[in-house]
LORO-370932 format. One record per atom (N, C-alpha, C): x, y, z; residue number from 0; atom name. Coordinates in steps of 0.001 Angstrom, whole numbers, plus 500000, padded with zeros to 6 digits. Layout:
<nukols>
       xx       yy       zz     i   at
        X        Y        Z   NUM   CA
...
</nukols>
This chain:
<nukols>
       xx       yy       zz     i   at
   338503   172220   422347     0    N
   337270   172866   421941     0   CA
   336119   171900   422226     0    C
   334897   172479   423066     1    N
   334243   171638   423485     1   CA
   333112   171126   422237     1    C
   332243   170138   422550     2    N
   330901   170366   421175     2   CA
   330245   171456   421735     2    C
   329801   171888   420273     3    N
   328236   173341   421450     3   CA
   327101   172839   421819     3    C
   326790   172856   422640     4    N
   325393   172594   423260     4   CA
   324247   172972   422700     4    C
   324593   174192   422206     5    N
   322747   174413   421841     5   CA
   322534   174017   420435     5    C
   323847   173250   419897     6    N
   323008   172222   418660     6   CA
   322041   170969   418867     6    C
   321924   170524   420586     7    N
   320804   169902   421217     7   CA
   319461   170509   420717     7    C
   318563   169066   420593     8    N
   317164   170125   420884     8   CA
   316901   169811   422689     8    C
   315713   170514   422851     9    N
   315083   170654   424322     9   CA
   315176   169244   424902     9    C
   314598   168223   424564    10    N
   314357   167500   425421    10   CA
   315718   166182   425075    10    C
   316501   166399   424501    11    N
   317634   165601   423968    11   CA
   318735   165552   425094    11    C
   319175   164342   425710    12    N
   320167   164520   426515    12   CA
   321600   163575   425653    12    C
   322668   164346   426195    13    N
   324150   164107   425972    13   CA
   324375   162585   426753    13    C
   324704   161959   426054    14    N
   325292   160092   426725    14   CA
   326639   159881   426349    14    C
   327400   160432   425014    15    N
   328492   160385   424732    15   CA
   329028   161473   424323    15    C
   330418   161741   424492    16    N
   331148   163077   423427    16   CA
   333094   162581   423722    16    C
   332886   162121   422221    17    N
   333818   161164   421954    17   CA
   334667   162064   421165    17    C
   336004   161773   420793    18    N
   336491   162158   419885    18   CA
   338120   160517   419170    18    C
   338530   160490   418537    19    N
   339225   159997   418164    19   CA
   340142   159663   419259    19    C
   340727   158227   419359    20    N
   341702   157702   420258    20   CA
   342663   158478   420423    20    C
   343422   158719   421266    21    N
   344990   159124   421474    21   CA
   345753   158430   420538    21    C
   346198   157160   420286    22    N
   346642   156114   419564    22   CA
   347448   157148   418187    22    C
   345710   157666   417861    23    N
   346167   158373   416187    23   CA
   346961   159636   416283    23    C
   347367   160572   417832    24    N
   348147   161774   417499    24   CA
   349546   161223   417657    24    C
   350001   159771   417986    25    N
   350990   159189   418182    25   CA
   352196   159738   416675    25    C
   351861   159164   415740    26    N
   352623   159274   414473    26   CA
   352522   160948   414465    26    C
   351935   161836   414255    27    N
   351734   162789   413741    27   CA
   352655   163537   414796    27    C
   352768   163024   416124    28    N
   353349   163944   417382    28   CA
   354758   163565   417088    28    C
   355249   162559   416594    29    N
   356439   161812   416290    29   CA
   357181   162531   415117    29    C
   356326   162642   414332    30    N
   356383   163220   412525    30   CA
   356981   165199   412995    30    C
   356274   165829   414133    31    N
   357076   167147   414332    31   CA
   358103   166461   414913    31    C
   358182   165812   416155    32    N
   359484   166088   416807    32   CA
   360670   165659   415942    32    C
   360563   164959   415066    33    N
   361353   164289   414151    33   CA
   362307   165448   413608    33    C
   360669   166066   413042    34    N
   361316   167079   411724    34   CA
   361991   168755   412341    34    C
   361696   168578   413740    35    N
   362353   170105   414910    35   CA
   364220   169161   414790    35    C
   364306   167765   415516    36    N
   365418   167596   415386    36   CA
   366162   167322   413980    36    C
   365485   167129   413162    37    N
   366496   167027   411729    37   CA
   367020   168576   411482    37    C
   365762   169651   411537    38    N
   366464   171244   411445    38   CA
   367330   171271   412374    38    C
   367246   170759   413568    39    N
   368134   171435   414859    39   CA
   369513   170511   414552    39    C
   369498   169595   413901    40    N
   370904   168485   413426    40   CA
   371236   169252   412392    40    C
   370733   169557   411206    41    N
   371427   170383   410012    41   CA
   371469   171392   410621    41    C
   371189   172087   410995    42    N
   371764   173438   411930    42   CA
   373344   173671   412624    42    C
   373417   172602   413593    43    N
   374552   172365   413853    43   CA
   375439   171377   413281    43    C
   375478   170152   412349    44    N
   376231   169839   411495    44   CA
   376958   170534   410187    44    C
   375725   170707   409632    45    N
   376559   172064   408483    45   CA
   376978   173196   408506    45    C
   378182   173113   407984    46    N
   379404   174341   408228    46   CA
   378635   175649   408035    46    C
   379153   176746   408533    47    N
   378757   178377   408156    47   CA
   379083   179030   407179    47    C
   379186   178147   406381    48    N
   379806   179017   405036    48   CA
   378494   179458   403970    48    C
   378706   179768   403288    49    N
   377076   179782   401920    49   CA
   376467   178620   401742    49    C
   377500   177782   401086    50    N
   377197   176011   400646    50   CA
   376335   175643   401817    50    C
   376535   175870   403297    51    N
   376036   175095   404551    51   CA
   374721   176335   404709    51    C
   374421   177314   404678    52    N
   373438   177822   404694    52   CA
   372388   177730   403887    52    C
   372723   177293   402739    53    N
   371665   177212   401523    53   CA
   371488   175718   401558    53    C
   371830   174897   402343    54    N
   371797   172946   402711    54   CA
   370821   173463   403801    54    C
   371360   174386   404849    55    N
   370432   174956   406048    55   CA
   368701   174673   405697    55    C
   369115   176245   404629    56    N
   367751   176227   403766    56   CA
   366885   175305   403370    56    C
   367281   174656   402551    57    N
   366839   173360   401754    57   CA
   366511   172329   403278    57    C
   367377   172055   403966    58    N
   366788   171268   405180    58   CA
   365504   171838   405841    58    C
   365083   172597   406166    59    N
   364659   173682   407097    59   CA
   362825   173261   405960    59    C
   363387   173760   404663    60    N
   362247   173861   404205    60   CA
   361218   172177   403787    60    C
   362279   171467   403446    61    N
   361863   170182   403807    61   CA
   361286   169519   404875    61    C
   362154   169729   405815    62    N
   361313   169443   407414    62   CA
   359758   170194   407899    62    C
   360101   171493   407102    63    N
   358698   172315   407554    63   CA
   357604   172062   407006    63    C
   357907   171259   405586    64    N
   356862   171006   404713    64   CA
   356619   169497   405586    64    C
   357207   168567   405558    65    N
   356884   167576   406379    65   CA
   356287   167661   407565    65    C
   356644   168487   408070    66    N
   356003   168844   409443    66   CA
   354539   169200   409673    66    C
   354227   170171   408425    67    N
   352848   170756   408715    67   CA
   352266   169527   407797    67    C
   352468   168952   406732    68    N
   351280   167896   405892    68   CA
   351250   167174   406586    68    C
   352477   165985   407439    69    N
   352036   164951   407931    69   CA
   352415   164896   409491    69    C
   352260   166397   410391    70    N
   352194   166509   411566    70   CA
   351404   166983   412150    70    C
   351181   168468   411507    71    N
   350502   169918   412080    71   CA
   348823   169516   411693    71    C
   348765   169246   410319    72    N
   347718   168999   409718    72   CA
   346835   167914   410297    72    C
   347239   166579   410490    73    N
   346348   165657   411475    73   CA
   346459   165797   412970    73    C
   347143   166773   413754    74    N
   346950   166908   415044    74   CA
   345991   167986   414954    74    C
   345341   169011   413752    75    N
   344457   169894   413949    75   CA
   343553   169053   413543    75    C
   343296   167864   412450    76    N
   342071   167322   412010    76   CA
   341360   166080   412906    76    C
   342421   166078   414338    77    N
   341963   165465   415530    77   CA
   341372   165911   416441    77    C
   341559   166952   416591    78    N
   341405   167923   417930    78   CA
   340295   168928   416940    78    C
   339781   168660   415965    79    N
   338663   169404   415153    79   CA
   337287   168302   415271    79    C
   337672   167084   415954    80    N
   336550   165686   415488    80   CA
   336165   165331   416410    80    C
   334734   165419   416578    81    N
   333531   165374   417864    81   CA
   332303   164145   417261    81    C
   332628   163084   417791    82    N
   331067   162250   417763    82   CA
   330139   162645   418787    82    C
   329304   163142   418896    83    N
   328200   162796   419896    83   CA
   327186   162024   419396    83    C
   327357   161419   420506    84    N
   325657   160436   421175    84   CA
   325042   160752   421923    84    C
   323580   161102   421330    85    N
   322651   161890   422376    85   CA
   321846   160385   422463    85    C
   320514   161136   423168    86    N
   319011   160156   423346    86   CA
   318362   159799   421963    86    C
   318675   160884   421150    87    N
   317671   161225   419838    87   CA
   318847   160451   418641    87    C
   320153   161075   418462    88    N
   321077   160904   417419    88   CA
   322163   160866   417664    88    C
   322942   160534   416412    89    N
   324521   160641   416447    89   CA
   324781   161864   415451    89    C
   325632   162536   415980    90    N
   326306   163694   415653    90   CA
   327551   163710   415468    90    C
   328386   164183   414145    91    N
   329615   164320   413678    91   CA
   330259   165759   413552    91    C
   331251   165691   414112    92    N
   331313   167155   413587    92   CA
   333057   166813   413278    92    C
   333411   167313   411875    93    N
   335045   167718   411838    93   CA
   335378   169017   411266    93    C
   336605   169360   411663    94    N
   337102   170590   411307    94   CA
   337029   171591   412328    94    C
   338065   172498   411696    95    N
   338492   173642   412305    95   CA
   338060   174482   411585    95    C
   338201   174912   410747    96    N
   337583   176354   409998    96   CA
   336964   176213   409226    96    C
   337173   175311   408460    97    N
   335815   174809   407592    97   CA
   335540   173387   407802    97    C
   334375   173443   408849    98    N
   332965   172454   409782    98   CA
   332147   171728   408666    98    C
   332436   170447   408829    99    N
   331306   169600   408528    99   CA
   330416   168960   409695    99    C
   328915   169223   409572   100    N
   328189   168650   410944   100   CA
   327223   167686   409800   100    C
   327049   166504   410647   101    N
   326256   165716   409919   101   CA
   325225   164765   411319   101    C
   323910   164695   411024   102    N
   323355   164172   412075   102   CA
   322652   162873   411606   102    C
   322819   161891   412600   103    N
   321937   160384   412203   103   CA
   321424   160245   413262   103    C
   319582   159969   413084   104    N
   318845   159914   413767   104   CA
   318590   158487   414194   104    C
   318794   158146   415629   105    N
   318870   156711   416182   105   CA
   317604   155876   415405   105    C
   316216   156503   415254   106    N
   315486   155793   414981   106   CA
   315639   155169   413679   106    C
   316260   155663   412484   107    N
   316241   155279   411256   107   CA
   317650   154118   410704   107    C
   318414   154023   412401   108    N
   319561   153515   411887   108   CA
   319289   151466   411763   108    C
   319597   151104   411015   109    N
   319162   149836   410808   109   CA
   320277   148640   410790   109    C
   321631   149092   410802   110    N
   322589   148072   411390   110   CA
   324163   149124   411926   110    C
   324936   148332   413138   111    N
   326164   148668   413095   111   CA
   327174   147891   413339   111    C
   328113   148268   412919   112    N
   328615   147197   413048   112   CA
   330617   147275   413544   112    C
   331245   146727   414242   113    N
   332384   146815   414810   113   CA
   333268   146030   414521   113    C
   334689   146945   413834   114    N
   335690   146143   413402   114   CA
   337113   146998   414315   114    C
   337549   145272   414999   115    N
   338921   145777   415277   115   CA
   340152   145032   415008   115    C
   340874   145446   414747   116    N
   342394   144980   414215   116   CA
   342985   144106   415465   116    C
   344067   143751   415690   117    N
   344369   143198   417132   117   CA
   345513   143965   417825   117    C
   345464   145272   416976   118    N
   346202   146669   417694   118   CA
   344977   147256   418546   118    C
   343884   147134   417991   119    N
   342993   148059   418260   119   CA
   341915   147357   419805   119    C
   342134   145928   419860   120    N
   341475   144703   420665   120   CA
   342722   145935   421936   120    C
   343967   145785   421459   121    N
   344674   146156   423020   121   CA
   344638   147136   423183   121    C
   344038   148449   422859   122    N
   344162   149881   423329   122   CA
   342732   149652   423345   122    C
   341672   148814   422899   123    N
   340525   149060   423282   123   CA
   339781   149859   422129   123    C
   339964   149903   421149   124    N
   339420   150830   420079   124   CA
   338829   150220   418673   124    C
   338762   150845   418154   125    N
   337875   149498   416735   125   CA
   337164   151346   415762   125    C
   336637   150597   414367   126    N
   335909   150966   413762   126   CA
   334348   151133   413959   126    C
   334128   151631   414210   127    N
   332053   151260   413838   127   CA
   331668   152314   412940   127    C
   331388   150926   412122   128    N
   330652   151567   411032   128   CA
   329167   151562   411191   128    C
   328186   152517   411139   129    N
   326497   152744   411318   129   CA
   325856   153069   410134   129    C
   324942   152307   409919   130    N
   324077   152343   408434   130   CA
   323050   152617   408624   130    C
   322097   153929   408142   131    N
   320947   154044   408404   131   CA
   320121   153715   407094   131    C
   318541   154246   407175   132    N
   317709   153574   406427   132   CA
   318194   154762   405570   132    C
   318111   154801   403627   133    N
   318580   155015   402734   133   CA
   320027   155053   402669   133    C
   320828   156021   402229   134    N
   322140   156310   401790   134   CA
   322940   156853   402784   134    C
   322518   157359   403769   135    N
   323612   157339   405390   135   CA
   324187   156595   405929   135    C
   325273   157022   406409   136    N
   326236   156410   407190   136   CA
   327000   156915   407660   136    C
   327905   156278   409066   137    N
   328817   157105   409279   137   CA
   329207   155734   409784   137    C
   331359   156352   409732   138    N
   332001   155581   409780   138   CA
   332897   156179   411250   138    C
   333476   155750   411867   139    N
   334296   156250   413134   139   CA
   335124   155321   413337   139    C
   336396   155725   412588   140    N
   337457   155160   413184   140   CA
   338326   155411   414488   140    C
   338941   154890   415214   141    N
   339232   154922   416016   141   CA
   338723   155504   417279   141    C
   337561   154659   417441   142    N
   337205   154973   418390   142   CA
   336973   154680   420000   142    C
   337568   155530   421035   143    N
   337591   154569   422316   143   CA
   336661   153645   422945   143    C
   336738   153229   423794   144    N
   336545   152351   424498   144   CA
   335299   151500   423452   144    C
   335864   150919   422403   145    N
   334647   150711   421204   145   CA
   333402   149749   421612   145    C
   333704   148806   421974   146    N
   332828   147684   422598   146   CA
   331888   148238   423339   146    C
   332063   149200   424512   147    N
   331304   149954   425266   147   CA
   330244   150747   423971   147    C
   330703   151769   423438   148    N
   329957   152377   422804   148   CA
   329273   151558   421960   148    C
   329492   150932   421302   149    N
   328599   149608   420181   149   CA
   327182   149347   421440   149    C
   327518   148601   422507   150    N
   326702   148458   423249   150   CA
   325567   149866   424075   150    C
   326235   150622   424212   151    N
   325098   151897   424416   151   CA
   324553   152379   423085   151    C
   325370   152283   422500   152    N
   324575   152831   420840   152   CA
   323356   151868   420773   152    C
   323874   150315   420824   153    N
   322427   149365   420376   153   CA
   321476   149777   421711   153    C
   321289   149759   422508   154    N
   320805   150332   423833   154   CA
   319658   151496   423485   154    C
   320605   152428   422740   155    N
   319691   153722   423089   155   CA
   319006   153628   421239   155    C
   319342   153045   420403   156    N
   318594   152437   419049   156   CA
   317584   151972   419546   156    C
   317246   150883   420478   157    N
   316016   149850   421307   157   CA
   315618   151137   422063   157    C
   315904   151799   422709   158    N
   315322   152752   423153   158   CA
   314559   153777   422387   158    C
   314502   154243   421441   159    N
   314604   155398   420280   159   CA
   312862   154969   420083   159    C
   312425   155801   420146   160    N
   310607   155722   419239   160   CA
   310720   155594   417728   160    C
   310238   154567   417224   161    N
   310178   154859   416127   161   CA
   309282   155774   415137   161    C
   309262   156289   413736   162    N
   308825   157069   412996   162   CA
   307279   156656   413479   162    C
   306965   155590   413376   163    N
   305424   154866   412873   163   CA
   304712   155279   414625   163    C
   305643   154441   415779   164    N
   305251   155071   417132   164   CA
   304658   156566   416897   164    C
   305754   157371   416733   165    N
   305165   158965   416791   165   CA
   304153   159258   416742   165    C
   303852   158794   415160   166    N
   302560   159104   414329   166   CA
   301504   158308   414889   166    C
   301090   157139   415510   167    N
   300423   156627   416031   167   CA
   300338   158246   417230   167    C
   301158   158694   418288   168    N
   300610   159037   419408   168   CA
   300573   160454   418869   168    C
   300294   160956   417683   169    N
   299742   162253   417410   169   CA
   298914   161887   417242   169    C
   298284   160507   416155   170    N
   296701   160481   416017   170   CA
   295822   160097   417468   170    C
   296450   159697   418387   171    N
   295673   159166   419565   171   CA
   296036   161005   420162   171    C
   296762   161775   419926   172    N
   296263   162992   420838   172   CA
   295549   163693   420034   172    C
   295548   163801   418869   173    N
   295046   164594   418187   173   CA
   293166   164187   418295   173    C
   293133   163136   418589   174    N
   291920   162780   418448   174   CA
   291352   162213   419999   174    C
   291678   162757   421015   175    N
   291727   162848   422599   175   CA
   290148   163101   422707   175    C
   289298   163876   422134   176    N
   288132   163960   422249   176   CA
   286967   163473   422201   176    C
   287348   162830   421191   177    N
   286920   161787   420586   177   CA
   286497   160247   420595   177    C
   285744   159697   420460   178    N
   285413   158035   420847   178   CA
   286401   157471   420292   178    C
   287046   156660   421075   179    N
   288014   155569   419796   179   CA
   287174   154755   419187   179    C
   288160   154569   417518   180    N
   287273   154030   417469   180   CA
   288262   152184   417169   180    C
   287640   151161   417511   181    N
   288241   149743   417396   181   CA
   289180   149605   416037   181    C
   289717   148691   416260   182    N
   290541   148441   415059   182   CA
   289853   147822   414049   182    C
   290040   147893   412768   183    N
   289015   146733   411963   183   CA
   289851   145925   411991   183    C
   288825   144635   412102   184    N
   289318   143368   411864   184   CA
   288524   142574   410883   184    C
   288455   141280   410369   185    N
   288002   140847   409352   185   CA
   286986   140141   409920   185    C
   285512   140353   409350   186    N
   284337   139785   409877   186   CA
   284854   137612   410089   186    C
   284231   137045   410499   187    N
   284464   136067   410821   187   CA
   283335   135306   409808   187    C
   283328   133828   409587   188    N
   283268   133264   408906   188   CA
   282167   132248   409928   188    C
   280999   132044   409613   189    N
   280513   131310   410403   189   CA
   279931   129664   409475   189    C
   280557   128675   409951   190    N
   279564   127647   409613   190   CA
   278244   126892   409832   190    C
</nukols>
């Protein structure tokens, strides 16, 4: 499932659309095939009698419950998880049927920062955690090629206009007609 596009605004361009390492569907892809061959082993180990059908049972339903909490369930809550990095922000999105979207605007973000394990140094992946100005944040674990992205993220942060920029170039258009007028400065002091 791709991200949607027209959660862009107009002049916003796409630089990243990331989702979680491969690394993490490893266990979870392991966790079904596991639990298909334990049914398909109690299947053919236990006898056909009642006793071996109702062991059937009891196997069957064990494996299935294992299967969907710690198989089915994080291969959908992977393939539901979209970072984008635009020009303007970072964008989160998880889930499948019930969507959380959360947006952090490059200009307000004020540190990030990258942690990797020395599993994560050899597949290339790490944490970054991003702190913006008040109570935001977002955290992204496992994420590829991490070093790369840390470095375009700080990139397009130095790039980003800030709040105060803006407002400066509305009052210089807004007032286009107009004489500028000098900055005050503090009269000078003569001896």
């Amino acid at each position: 499932m791709a991200f949607p596009a027209e959660v862009l605004a107009e002049q916003e361009e796409l630089v990243l659309h990331l989702r979680p390492h491969g690394k993490s569907v490893v266990g979870p892809a392991l966790v079904v095939a596991l639990t298909v061959a334990g049914t398909i082993m109690a299947w053919v180990l236990l006898p056909e009698n009642e006793g071996g059908r109702i062991g059937l049972g009891l196997v069957a339903a064990i494996m299935l419950y294992h299967g969907i909490r710690y198989g089915i369930v994080p291969l959908a809550q992977w393939r539901g998880t979209h970072w984008v990095i635009t020009t303007e922000r970072l964008l989160t999105q998880r889930g499948l049927l019930v969507r959380e979207r959360r947006d952090l605007p490059l200009n307000r973000v004020n540190d990030h920062a990258l942690t990797q394990s020395l599993l994560d140094r050899m597949f290339g992946t790490g944490t970054l955690v991003i702190d913006s100005i008040g109570e935001q944040s977002a955290r992204l674990a496992g994420v590829p090629r991490a070093q790369q992205v840390q470095t375009t993220l700080y990139e397009l942060i130095e790039q980003a206009p800030d709040d105060e920029d803006e407002e400066d170039e509305e009052e210089v258009s807004s007032s286009a007609g107009r004489r500028p007028v000098p900055p005050h400065s503090p009269a000078r002091r003569s001896r």
